[in-house]
DRENDO-1510 file (C-alpha; in Angstrom, 1 decimal, always signed):
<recs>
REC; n; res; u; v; w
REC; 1; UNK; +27.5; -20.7; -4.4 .
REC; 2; UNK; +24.5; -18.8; -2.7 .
REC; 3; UNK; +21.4; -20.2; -2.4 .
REC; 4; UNK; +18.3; -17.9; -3.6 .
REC; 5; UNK; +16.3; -16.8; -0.5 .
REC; 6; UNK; +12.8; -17.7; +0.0 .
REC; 7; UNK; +10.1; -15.2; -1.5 .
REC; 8; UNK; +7.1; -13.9; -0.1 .
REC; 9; UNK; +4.6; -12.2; -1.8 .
REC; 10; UNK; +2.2; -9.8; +0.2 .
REC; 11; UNK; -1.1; -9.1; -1.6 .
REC; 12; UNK; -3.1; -5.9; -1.4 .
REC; 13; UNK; -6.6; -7.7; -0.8 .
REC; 14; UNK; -8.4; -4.8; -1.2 .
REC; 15; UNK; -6.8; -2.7; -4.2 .
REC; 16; UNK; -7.4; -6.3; -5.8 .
REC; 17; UNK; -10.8; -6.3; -4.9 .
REC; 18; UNK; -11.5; -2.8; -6.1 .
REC; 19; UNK; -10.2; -3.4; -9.4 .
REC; 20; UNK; -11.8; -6.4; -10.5 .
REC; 21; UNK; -15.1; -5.0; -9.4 .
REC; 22; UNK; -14.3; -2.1; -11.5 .
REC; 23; UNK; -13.1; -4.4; -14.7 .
REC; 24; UNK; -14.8; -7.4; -14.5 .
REC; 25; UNK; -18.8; -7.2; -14.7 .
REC; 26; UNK; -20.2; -10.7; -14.2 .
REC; 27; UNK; -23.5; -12.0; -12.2 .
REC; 28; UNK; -25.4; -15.5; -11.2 .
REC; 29; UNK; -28.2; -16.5; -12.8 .
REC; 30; UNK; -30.6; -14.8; -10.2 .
REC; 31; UNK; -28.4; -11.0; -11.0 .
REC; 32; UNK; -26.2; -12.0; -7.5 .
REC; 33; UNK; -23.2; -9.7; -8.7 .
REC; 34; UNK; -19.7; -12.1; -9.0 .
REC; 35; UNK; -17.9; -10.2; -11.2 .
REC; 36; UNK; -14.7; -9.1; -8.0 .
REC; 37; UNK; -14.9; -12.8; -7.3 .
REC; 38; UNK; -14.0; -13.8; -10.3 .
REC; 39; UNK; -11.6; -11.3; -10.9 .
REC; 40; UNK; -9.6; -11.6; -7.4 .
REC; 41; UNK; -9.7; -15.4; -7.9 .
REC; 42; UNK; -7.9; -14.5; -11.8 .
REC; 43; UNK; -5.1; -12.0; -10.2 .
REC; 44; UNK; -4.4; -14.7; -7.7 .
REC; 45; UNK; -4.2; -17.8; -10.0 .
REC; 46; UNK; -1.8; -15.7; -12.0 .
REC; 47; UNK; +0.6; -14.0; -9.2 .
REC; 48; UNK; +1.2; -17.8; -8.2 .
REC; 49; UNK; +1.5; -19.0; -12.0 .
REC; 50; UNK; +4.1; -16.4; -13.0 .
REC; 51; UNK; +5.8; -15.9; -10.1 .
REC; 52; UNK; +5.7; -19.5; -7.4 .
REC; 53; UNK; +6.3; -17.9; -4.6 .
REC; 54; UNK; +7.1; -19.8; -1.7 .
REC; 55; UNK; +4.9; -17.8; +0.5 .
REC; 56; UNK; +1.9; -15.8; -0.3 .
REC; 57; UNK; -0.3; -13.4; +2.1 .
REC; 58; UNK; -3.5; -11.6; +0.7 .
REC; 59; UNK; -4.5; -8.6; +3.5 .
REC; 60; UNK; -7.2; -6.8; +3.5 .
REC; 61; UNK; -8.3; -4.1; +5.3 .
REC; 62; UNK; -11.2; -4.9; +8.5 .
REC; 63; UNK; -13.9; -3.0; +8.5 .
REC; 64; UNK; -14.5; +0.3; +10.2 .
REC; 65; UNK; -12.6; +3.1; +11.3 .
REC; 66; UNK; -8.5; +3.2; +11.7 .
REC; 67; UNK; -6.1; +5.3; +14.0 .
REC; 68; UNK; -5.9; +7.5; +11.6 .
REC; 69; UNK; -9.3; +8.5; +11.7 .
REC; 70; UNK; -8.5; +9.6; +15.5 .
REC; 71; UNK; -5.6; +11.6; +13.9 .
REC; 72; UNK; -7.7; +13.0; +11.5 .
REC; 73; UNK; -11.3; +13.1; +11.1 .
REC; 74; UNK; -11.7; +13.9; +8.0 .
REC; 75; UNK; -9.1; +11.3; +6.6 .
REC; 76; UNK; -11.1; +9.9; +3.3 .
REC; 77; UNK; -13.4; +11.7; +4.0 .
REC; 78; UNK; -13.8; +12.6; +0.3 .
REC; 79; UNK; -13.8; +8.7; -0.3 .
REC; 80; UNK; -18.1; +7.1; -1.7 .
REC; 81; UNK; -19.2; +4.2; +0.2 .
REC; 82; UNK; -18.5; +1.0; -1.1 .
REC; 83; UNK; -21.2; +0.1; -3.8 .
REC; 84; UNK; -23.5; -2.1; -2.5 .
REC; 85; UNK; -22.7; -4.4; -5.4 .
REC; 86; UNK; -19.2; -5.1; -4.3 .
REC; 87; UNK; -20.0; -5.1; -0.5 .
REC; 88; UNK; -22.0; -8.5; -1.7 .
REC; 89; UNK; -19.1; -9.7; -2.8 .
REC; 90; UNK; -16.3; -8.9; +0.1 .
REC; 91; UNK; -17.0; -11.6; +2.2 .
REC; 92; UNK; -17.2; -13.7; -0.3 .
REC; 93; UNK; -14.5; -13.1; -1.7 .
REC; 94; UNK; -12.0; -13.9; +1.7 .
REC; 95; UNK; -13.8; -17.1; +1.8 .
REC; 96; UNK; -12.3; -17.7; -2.1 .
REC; 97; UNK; -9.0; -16.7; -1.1 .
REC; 98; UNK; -8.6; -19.3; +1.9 .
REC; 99; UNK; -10.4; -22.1; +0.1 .
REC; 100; UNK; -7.7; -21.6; -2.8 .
REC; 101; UNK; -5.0; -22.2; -0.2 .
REC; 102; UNK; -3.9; -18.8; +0.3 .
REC; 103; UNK; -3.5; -17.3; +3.8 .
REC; 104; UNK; -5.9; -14.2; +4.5 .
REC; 105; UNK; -5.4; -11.4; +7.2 .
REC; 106; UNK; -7.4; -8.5; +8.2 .
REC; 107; UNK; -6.7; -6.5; +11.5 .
REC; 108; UNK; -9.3; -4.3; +12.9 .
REC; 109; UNK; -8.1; -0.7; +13.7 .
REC; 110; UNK; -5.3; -0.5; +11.0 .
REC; 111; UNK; -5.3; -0.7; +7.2 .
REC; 112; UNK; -4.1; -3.2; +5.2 .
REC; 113; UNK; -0.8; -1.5; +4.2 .
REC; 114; UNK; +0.0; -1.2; +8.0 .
REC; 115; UNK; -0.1; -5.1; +7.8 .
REC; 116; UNK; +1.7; -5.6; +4.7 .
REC; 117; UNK; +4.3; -3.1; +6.2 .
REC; 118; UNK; +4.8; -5.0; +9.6 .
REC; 119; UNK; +5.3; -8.4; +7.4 .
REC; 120; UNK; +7.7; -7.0; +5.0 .
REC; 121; UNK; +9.5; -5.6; +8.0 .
REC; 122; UNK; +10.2; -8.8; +9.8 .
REC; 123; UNK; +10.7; -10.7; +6.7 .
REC; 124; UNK; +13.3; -8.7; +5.7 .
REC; 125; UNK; +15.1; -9.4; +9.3 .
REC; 126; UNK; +14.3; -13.2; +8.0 .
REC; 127; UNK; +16.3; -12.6; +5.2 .
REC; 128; UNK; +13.4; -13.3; +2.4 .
REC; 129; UNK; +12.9; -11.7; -0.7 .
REC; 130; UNK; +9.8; -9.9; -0.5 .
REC; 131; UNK; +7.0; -8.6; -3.1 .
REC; 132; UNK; +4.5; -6.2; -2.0 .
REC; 133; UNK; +2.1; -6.8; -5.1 .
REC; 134; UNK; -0.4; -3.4; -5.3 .
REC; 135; UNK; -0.2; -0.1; -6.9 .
REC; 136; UNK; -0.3; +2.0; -3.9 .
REC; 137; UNK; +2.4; +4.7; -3.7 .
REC; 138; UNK; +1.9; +5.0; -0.4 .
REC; 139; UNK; +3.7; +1.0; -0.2 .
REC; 140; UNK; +7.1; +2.3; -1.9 .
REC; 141; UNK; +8.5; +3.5; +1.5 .
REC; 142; UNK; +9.1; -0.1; +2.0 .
REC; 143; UNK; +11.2; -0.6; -1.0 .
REC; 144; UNK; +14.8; -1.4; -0.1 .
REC; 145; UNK; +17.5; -4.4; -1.5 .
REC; 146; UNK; +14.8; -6.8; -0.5 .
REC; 147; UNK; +11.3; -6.0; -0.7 .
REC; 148; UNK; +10.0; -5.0; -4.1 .
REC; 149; UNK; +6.8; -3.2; -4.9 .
REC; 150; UNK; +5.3; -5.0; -8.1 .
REC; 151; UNK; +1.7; -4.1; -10.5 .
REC; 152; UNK; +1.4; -7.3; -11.9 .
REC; 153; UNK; -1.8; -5.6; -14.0 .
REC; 154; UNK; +0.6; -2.9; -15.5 .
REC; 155; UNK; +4.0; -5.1; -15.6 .
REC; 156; UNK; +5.8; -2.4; -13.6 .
REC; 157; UNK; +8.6; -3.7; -10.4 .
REC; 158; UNK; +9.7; -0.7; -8.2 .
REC; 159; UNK; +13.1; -1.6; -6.4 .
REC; 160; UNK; +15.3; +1.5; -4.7 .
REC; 161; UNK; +16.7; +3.0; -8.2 .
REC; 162; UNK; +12.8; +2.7; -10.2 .
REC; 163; UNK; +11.7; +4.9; -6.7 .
REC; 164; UNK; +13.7; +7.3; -7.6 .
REC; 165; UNK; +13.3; +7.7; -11.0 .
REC; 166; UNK; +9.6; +7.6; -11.0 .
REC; 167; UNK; +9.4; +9.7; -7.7 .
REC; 168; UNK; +12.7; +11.8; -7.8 .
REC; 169; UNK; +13.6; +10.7; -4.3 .
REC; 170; UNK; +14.7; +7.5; -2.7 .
REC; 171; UNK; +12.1; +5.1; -0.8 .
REC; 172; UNK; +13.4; +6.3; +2.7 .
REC; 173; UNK; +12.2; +9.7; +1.6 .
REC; 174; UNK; +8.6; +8.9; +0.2 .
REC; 175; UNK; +7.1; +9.7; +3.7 .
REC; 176; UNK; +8.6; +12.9; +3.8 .
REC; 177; UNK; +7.4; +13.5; -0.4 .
REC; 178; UNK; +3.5; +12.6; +0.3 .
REC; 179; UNK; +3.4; +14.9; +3.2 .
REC; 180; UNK; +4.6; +17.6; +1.3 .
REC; 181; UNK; +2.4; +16.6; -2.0 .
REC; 182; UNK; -0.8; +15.4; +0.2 .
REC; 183; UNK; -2.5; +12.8; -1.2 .
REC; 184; UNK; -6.1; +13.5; -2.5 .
REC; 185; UNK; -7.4; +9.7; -2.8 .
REC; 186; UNK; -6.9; +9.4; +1.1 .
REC; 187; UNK; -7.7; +13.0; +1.9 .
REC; 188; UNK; -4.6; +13.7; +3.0 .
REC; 189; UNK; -3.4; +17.5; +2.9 .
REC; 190; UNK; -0.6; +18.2; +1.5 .
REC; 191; UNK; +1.1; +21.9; +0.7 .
REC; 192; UNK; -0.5; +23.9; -1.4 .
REC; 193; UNK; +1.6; +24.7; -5.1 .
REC; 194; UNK; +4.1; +22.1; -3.8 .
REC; 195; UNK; +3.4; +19.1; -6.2 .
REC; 196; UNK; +6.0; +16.1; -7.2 .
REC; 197; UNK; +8.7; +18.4; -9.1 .
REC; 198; UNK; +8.9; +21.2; -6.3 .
REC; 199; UNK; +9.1; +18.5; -3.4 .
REC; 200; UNK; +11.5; +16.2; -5.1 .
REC; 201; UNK; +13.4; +19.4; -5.5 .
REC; 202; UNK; +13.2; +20.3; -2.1 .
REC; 203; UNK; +14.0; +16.6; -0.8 .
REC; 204; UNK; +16.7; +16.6; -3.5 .
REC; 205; UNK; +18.3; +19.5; -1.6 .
REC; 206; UNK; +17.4; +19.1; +1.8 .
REC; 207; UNK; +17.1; +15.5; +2.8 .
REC; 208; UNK; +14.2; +15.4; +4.9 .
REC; 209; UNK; +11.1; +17.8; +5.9 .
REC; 210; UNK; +13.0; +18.8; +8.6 .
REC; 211; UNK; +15.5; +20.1; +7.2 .
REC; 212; UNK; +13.4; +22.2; +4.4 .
REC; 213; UNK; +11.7; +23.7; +8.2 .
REC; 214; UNK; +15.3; +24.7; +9.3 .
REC; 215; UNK; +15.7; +27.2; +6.1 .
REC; 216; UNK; +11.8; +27.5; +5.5 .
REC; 217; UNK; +12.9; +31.4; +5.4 .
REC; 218; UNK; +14.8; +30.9; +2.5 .
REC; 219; UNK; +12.7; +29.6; +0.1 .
REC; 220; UNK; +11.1; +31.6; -2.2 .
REC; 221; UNK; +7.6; +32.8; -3.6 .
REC; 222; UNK; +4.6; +31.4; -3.1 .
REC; 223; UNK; +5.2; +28.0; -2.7 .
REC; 224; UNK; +8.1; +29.1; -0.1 .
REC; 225; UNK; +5.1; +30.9; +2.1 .
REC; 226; UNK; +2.6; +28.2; +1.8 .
REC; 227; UNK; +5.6; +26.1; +3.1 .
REC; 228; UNK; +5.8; +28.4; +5.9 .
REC; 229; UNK; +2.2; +28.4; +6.6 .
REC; 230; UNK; +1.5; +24.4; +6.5 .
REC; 231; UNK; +4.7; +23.7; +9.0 .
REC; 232; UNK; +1.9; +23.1; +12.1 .
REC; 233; UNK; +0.1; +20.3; +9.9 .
REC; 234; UNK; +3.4; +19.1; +8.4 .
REC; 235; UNK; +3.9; +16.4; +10.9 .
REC; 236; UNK; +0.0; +15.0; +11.2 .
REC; 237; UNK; +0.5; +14.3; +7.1 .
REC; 238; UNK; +3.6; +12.5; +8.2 .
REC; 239; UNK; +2.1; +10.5; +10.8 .
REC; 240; UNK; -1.1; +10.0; +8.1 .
REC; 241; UNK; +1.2; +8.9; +5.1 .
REC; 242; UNK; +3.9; +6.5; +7.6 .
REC; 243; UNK; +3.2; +3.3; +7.9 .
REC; 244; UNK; +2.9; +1.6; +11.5 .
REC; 245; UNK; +5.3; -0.9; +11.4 .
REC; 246; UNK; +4.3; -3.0; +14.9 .
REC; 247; UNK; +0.7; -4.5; +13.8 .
REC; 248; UNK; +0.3; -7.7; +15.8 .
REC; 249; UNK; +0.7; -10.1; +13.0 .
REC; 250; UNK; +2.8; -12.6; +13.4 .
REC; 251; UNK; +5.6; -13.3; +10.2 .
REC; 252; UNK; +3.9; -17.7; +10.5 .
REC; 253; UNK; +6.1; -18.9; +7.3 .
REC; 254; UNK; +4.7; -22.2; +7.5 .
REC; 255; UNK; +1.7; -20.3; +7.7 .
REC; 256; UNK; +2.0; -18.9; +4.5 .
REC; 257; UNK; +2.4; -21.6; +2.4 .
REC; 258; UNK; +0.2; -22.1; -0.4 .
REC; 259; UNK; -2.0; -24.9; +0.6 .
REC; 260; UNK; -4.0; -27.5; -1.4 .
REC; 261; UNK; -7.1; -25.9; -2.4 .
REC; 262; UNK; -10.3; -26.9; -0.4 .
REC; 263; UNK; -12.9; -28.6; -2.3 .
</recs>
């Protein structure tokens, strides 16, 4: 009889954090703005009452700029400030999360999903079962047998065979799909007229970016030439969309355990 491997859930701190600011609206006495606390401490309590993981991570991302800023300057560039309302909270928040027991990380220079991709990585060599808990479709490229991308909010699980059907192409492919659809949240361009149906096609086909490159002449109309034209950014979107996979974080299971809260 196998024994059921160890799970680790891996917490997108800051998606969290923007959507209980944007869902819960809540304030002290003296109008000090509470409402992300709240909401972050809620998502938590409930990710470890419906799911007891063994070990949990929240990440968020550090402040300032990233590598991929240096890649590309204008990389969320389109992206407001965060309100000064929530910026009240951040800090505060973090503080919540390790006096409820739960291990925090943020890395300076990379982006929270860079982190989450570097644990899932290595716990996967550990042989865990892994849940990457966010709505990010940048985080599906991680999907495989063991690590599962999960929206608690929405009740949706992405493993390998929900990838493709919500995508059209499997998870080792998604890097390849958002360079060729862009990705307006993070600024990200993509090729123009070539949205999810045309690049799932193309991947569908093809296989890889690379390979759509090698018959480029082939393909036909408009979205065919624009193809043509965006081959010299092609590979910046890839290196924009792919996650680094060698933060230095280290996989600390007993770490990661869920300790008692602090009073």
């Amino acid at each position: 009889m196998n024994t059921p491997s160890k799970s680790l859930y891996l917490i997108d701190g800051t998606a969290y954090v923007y959507r209980a600011f944007h869902s819960t609206d809540l304030s002290t006495s003296s109008g000090e703005p509470t409402g992300a606390v709240y909401g972050v401490g809620n998502m938590l309590r409930r990710v470890i009452r419906e799911h007891e993981p063994d070990y949990l991570v929240a990440v968020f991302d550090a402040k300032g700029k990233t590598f991929r800023h240096d890649l590309y300057e204008e990389y969320k560039a389109n992206r407001p400030p965060m309100p000064d309302d929530l910026r009240s909270q951040y800090d505060l928040i973090k503080e919540m999360v390790v006096a409820m027991g739960i291990k925090s990380i943020s890395i300076p220079g990379v982006e929270a999903d860079d982190v989450i991709g570097t644990l899932a990585t290595a716990a996967c060599e550990a042989g865990l079962t892994t849940y990457i808990s966010s709505s990010d479709k940048d985080l599906t490229q991680l999907v495989n047998e063991r690590v599962t991308v999960i929206d608690d909010m929405r009740g949706t699980e992405l493993g390998p065979s929900q990838v493709k059907e919500k995508f059209g192409v499997r998870p080792d492919q998604i890097i390849d799909y958002l360079s060729l659809v862009g990705d307006t949240s993070d600024n990200i361009p993509g090729v123009p007229l070539v949205g999810p149906k045309t690049a799932a096609k193309w991947l569908s086909a093809h296989d890889s970016v690379d390979n759509i490159i090698n018959i480029s002449n082939t393909l036909p109309g408009k979205a065919g030439e624009n193809f043509r034209n965006a081959i010299p950014q092609l590979q910046m979107s890839k290196d924009l969309v792919s996650l680094k996979l060698d933060v230095d974080v280290e996989l600390d299971l007993e770490d990661f355990k869920i300790a008692p809260p602090k009073a």
